[in-house]
N, C-alpha and C positions, 0 to 999 in steps of 0.2 A: 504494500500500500504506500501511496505518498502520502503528502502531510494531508492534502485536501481529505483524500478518503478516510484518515486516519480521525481526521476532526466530524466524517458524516456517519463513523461505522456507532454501530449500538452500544451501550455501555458496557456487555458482555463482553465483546469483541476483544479479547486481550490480545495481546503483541509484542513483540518483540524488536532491535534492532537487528536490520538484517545484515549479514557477513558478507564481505567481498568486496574489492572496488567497485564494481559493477552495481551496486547494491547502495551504492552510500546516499543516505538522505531517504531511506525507504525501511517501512516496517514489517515485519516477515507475521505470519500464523498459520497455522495448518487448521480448516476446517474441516469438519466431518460432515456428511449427509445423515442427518439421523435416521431418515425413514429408506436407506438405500445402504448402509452398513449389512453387513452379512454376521458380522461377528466372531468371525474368524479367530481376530486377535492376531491376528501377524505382525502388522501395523507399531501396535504396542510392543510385543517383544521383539521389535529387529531395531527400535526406535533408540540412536546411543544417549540420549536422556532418558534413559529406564526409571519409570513409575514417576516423572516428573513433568512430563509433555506430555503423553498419548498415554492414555490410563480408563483401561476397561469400566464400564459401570454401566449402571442398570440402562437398560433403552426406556421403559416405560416412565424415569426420569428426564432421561437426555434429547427425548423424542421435542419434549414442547420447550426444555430449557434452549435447544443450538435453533430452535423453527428458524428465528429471525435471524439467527449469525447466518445459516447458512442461504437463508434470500438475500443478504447480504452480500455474502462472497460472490456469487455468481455474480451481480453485479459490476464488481473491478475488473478494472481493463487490464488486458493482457500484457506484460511488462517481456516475453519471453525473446524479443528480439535484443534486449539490454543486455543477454548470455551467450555467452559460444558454447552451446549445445552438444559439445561433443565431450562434454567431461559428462561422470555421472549425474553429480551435485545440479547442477547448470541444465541436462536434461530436463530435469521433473519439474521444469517452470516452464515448459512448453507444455499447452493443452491435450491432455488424452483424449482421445478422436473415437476411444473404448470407453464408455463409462458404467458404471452401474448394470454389468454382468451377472445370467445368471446362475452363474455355477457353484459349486459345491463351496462352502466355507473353506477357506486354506488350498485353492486349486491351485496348481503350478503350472498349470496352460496361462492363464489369463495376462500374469504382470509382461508377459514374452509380447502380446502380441498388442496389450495397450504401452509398451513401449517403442514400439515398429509403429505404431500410429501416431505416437508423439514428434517421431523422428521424418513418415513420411508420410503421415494420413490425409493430410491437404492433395494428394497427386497417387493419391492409391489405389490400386485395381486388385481385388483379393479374390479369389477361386477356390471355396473352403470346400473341403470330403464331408461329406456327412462322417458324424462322429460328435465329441462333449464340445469340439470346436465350431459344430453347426447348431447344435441344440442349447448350449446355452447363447451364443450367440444371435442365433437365426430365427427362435421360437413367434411365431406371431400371437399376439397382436404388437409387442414390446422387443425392443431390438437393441444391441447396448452402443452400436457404431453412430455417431453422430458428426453434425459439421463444425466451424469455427463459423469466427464473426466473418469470414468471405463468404457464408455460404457452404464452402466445400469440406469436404471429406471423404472416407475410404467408399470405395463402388464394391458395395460385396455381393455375392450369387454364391450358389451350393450346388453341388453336383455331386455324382454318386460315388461309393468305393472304387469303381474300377474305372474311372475314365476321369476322375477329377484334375489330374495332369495336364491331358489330354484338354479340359477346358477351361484351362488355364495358357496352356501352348497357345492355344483358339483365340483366344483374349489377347495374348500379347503379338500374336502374328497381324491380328486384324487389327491395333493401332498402331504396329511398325505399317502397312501398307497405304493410312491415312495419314500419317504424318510424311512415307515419302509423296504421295499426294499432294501434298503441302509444302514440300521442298521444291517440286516440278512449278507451282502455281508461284510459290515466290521468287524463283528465277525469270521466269514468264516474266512478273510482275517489274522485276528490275529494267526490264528491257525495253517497259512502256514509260510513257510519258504521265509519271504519277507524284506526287507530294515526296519532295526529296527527303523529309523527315521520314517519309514512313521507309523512303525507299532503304534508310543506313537501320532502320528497327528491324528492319526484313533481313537486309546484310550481317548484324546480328545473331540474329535467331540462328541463320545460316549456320555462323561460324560457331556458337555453342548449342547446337542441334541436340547433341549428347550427353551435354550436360545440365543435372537437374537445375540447377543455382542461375545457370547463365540465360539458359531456355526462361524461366521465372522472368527474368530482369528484363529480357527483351520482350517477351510476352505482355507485360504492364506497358512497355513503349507502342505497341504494335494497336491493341487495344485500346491507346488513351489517343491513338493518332486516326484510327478506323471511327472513333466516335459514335458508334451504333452504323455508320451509314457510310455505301461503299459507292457513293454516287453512281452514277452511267459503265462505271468499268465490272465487267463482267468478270475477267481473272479475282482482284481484289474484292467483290461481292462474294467468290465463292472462299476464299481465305476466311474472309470474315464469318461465314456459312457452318466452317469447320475449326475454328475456333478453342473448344473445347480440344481442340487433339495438340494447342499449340506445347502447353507445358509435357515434359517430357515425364511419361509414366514411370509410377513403380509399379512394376507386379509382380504380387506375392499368389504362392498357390500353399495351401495351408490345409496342414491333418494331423491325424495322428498316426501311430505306429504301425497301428491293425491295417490302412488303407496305406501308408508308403514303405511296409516292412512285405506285406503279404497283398491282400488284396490289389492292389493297384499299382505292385512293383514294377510291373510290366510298363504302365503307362509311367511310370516316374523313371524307369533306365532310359526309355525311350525320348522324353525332354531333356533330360541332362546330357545325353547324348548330342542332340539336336542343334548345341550350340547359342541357344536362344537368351537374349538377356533376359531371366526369368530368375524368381527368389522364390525356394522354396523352403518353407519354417515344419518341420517334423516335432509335432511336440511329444515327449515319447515318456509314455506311463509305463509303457515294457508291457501294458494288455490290452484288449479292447475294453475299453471303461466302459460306454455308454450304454453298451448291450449286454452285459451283467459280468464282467471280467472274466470275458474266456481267454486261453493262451494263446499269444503272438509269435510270431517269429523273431519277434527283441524281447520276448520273454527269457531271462537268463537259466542258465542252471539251475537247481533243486528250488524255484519258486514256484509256491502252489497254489495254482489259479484253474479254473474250470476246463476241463479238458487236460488237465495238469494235476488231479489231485491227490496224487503221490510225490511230488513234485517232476519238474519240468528234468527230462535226462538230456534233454542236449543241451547245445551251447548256443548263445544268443547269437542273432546274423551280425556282422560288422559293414551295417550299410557305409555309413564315412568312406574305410577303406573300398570298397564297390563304389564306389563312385568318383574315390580320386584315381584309380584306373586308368581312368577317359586320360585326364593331364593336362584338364582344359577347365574341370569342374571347381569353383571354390567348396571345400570344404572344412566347415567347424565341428565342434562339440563344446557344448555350453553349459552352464549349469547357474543361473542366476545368483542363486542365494552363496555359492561357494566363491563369485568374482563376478562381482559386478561390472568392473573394470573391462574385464577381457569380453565379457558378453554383448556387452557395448560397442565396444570395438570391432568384434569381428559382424557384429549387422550392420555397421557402418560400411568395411571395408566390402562385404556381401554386397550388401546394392549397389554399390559402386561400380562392382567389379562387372566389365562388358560384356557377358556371359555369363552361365549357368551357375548358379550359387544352391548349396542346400548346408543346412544349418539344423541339425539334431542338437534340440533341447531337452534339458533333464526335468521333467515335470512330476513333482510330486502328488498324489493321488488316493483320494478313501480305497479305494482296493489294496493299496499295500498295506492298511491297518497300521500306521504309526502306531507304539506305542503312548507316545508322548501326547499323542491328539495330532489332528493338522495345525491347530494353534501355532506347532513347530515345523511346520512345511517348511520354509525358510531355511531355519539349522539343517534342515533334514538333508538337503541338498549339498551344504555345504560338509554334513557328513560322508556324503557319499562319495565325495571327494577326497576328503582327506585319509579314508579308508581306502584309497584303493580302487572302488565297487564301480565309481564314473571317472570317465582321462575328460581333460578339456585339451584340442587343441587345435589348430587351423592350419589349413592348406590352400595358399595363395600362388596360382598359375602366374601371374604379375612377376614373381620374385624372379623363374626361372629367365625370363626374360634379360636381368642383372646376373645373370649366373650365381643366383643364391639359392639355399635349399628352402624350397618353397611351403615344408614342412614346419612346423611349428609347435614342440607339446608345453603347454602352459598352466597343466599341474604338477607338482610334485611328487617327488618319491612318498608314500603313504606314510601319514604318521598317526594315525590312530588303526584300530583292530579290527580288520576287516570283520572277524567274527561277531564282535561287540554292534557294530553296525545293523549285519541283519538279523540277529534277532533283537532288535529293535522294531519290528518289522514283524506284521504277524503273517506277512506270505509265506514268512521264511521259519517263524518260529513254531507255527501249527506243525508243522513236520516232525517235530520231535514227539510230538502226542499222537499223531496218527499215523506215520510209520518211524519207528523208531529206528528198526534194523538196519535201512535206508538211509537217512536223514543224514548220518555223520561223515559217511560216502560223498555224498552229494554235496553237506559243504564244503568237504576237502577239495572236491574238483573244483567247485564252483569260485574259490580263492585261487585256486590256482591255476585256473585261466585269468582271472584277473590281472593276474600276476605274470602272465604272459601276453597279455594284448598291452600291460602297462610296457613293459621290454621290448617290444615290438615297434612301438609307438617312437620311445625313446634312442630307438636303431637308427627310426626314418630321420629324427629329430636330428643326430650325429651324425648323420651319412655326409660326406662330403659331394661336392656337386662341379663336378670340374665338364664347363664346355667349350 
């Protein structure tokens, strides 16, 4: 808030001074939505002023006491162009374009993809699988994707397990063939006798065609010089026409494990293959959630899930590795809650990147049966990490280019107990009460591939790369 707002906000409204240069002469608060909390509690325990800032308490309290804070907040203008958005901190002052989702308390799909919205929701094209990413998302009559103060936001549609790829490819082929529509019309256009200002906005465009930032910048020239109206010139009329295709698209294609591990593996080799600049976000619960947790093929060893319930005897798929293969594919492995830093990062450098990108995220989940509650979704993740159980790292085709190894592992050697981990974890822990004989087999394997896709990882990561 500035001073003005700070002097019109309610008496409740408390506040603080905000940090950062960027910031000075402005008063920071985190509001709550009372009647749109879930109650997760995540919030409060990942919050580094623990029980001093963000502190659980009763709704049927806090429902009428924030009413007004939060008619309030919505209110304040958006200040998020005052940050360089590429640090963490500095993100979460850009508008989520996700709001008010309706998924399970403590899901670890959601913060994944209302952060990809904060970063590219204003120019986003999403092609979601059916799955907990269409159903809490997509449910009618209420929907959680919305616009900014331009109006715009993410364009989402759903398509089914086996071909959601496939109309996602569909989506991004058919606004690469209108924008070069659009490149043909404004060379045309250069050649006629038109308003020299528009003609250098068009020369513009031209030259940052590619890029999101630059495409934007000329877009608003293009736009503010067409004026709604393209007089007697029929090339310039149809520019104007098509429009909407100036800014240069993100598109993301979005699921989870069941639809890009098994069901629609085929359609997802097939677009990564294809060379297409397409982003795709895998959120992976390691089962099919939405349709009562049956076994996936990123289901891991001895976890017991339906279809699995002695547990799981084989080994999880290593899609990432299948996919850097190709040697043209960007790929990561993420994990929010364990580095936020790097998860950031590497959706950054994904969309970026002029080609096929897919990005396997670590999504925590009520079918794994936290012991701790999902409350700890969060920790959860970042245990999974530190045990061993998830590798975070990225493979950037860009690097190979500099003759560097384009491999990148960006967890650590494991320093907590992989066994202590799952069973924390009732996929993993119910095993010992319902096969016993079994159960102690299966976590030995199941650590010690762990322990070999970690070695594996960290080979690519040292390999030297001489071209």
């Amino acid at each position: 808030m500035n001073e003005d707002e700070v002097k019109n906000a309610p008496e409740t409204f408390a506040a603080k001074k905000a940090n950062g240069k960027e910031a000075v002469g402005l008063q920071f608060r985190v509001q709550v939505s009372p009647l749109d909390c879930t109650g997760c509690g995540n919030c409060a325990e990942v919050c580094p002023a623990k029980g001093k800032a963000l502190i659980m308490e009763s709704a049927s309290e806090q429902i009428e006491r924030q009413a007004e804070n939060w008619e309030y907040a919505v209110t304040l203008t958006n200040k998020s162009k005052l940050f360089n958005l590429t640090t963490v901190k500095a993100s979460q002052f850009a508008q989520p374009l996700l709001e008010f989702n309706g998924a399970c308390p403590g899901c670890g799909e959601t913060a994944y993809i209302k952060l990809i919205t904060q970063l590219f929701g204003d120019r986003m094209m999403i092609a979601n699988a059916t799955g907990c990413t269409s159903i809490w998302a997509g449910s009618a009559p209420a929907v959680p994707y919305t616009t900014n103060e331009e109006g715009k936001g993410p364009a989402w549609a759903n398509s089914l397990f086996e071909d959601n790829a496939e109309f996602g490819y569909g989506m991004s082929v058919g606004v690469s063939q209108q924008r070069e529509k659009l490149t043909e019309l404004m060379k045309q256009a250069l050649e006629l006798d038109i308003n020299s200002e528009l003609k250098e906005a068009f020369q513009e465009w031209l030259q940052g065609y590619d890029d999101a930032d630059a495409s934007k910048a000329a877009t608003a020239k293009i736009l503010a010089r067409l004026n709604g109206s393209a007089g007697d010139n029929a090339v310039v009329a149809e520019i104007s026409a098509q429009k909407e295709h100036l800014i240069k698209k993100s598109q993301w294609i979005i699921g989870g494990d069941g639809w890009a591990y098994d069901i629609g593996f085929g359609g997802l080799d097939h677009v990564l293959a294809s060379g297409e600049d397409v982003n795709v976000l895998v959120v992976d619960t390691e089962v099919y959630s939405n349709t009562g947790g049956q076994s996936s093929k990123s289901t891991p060893s001895a976890a017991v899930a339906k279809f699995a319930a002695a547990g799981k005897k084989i080994r999880k798929k290593d899609l990432g590795i299948i996919a850097m293969s190709y040697g043209y594919v960007y790929v990561a492995q993420i994990a929010l809650g364990a580095d936020m830093a790097q998860t950031l990062r590497v959706i950054q450098e994904a969309e970026a990147y002029p080609g096929p990108s897919l990005i396997i995220a670590y999504a925590p989940c009520i079918n794994h049966g936290l012991k701790a509650g999902m409350t700890k979704s969060v920790q959860e993740a970042k245990k999974a990490v530190d045990s061993g159980y998830w590798h975070l790292y990225h493979y950037n085709p860009d690097l190979i280019e500099e003759g560097k190894n384009p491999f990148s592992l960006d967890s650590k050697e494991p320093t907590t107990s992989f066994r202590e981990f799952i069973m924390g974890e009732v996929r993993y822990s119910s095993l010992l009460n319902t096969f016993p004989e079994s159960a102690e087999e299966l976590f030995v394997g199941a650590e010690k591939y762990a322990k070999i896709r970690y070695d594996s990882y960290k080979r690519l990561a040292d390999q030297k790369w001489d071209y």
